[in-house]
C-alpha positions as CSV (number, residue, x, y, z in Angstrom):
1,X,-6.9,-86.8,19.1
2,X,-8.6,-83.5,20.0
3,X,-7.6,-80.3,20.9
4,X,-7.3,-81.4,25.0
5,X,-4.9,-84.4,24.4
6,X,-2.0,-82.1,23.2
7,X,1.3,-82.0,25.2
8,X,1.1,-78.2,25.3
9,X,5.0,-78.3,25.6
10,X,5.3,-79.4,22.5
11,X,3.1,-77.9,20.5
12,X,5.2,-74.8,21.8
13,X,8.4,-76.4,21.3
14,X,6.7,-76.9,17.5
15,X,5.6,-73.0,17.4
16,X,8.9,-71.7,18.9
17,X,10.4,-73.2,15.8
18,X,8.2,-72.3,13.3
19,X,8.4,-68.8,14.1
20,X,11.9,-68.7,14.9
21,X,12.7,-69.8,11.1
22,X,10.3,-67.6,10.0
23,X,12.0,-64.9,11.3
24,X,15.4,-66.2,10.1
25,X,17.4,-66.6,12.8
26,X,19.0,-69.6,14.3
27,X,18.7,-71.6,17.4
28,X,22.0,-69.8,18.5
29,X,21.0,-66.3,17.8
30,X,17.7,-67.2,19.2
31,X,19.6,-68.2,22.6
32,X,22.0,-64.9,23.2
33,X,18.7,-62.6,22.7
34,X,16.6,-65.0,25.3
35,X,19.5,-64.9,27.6
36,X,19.5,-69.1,27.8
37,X,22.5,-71.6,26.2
38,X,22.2,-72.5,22.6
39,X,21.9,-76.0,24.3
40,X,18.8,-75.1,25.8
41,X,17.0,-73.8,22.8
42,X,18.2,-76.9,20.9
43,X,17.0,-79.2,23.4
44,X,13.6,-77.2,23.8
45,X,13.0,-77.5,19.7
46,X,14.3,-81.2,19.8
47,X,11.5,-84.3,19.7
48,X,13.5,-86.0,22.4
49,X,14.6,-82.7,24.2
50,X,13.1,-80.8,27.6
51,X,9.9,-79.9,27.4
52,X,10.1,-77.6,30.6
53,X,10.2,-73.7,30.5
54,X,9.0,-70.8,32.6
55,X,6.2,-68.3,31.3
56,X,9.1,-66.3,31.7
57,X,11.4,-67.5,28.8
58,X,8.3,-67.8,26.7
59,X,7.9,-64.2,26.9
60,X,11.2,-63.6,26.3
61,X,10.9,-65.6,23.1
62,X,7.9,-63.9,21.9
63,X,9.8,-60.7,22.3
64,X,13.0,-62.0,20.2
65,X,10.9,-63.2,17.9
66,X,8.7,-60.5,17.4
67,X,5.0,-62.6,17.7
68,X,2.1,-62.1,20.2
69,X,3.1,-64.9,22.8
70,X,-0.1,-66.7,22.1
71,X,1.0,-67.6,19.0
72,X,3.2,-69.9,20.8
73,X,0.2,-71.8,22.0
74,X,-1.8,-72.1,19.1
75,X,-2.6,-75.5,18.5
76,X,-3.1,-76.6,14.7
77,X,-5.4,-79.8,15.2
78,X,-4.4,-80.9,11.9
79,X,-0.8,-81.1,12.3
80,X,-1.3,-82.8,15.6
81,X,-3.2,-85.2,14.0
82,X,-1.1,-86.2,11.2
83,X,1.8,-86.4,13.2
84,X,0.0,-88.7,15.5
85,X,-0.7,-91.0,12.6
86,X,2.9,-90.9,11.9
């Protein structure tokens, strides 16, 4: 797998959570600062969850979560890969 077979939605879904426990706050805390349900962050973060979300709400997350919103599109190939293997 390469960099251009990624499901872009979740390799965000993957980043949103990374940096959202990086910053140490939870899924619900995360929700009331984004101005979305807790349902809808927890089904964004889930494997089996949406993987649809404006550029809208993914600024908003980058702003809660205090991170240049391109982090949330970096792709680590390695990860990806592993988990592919998986």
């Amino acid at each position: 797998m390469n960099k251009y077979e990624v499901n872009i939605y979740e390799q965000i879904a993957r980043n949103i959570k990374k940096y959202r426990k990086q910053a140490g706050i939870t899924q619900a805390v995360l929700a009331e600062k984004v101005g979305v349900s807790h349902e809808f962050i927890r089904r964004i973060e889930s494997k089996k969850g949406i993987k649809t979300f404006s550029i809208d709400t993914i600024w908003k997350i980058s702003l809660v979560l205090n991170i240049d919103p391109g982090k949330l599109f970096e792709i680590d190939i390695d990860e990806v890969v592993s988990k592919g293997n998986n």
